[in-house]
matplotlib code that plots the C-alpha trace (Angstrom):
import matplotlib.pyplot as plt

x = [113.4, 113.5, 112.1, 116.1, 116.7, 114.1, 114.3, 117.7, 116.5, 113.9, 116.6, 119.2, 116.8, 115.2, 118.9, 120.5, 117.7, 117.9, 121.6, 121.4, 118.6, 120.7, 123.6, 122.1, 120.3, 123.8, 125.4, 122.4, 123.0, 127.0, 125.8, 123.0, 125.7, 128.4, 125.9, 123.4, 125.1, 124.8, 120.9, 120.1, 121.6, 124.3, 124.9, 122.5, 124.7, 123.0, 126.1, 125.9]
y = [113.3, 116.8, 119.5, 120.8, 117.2, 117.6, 120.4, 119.6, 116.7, 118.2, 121.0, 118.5, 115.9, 117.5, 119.1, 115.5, 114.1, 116.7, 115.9, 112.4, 112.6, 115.5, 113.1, 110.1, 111.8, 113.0, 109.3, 107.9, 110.4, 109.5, 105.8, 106.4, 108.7, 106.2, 102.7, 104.8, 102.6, 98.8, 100.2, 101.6, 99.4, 98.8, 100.9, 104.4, 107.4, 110.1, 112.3, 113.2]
z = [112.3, 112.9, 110.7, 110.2, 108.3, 106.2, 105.5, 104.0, 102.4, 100.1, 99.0, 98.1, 96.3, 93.9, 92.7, 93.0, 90.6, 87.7, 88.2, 88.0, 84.6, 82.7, 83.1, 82.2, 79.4, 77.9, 78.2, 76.2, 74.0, 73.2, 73.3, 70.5, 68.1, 68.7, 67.6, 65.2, 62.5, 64.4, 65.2, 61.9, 59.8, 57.3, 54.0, 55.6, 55.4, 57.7, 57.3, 53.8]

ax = plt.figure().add_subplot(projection="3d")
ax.plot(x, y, z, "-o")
ax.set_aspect("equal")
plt.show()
């Protein structure tokens, strides 16, 4: 390859990765506050 190429593949992958984990990161996120009941348990109120 030449040096232009990689030179533009190390400045896009490092941005496309923190992307990619910040945005995973916030879907696990609305996937744990929308099933904390079903993986807590029944009858635990953490909102009072």
């Amino acid at each position: 390859m030449k040096k232009i190429h990689l030179l533009l593949i190390k400045a896009f992958i490092r941005p496309f990765f923190v992307t990619f984990f910040i945005v995973m990161f916030i879907l696990l996120m609305f996937f744990l506050f929308k099933y904390i009941d079903d993986l807590i348990g029944k009858g635990f109120e953490w909102y009072t």
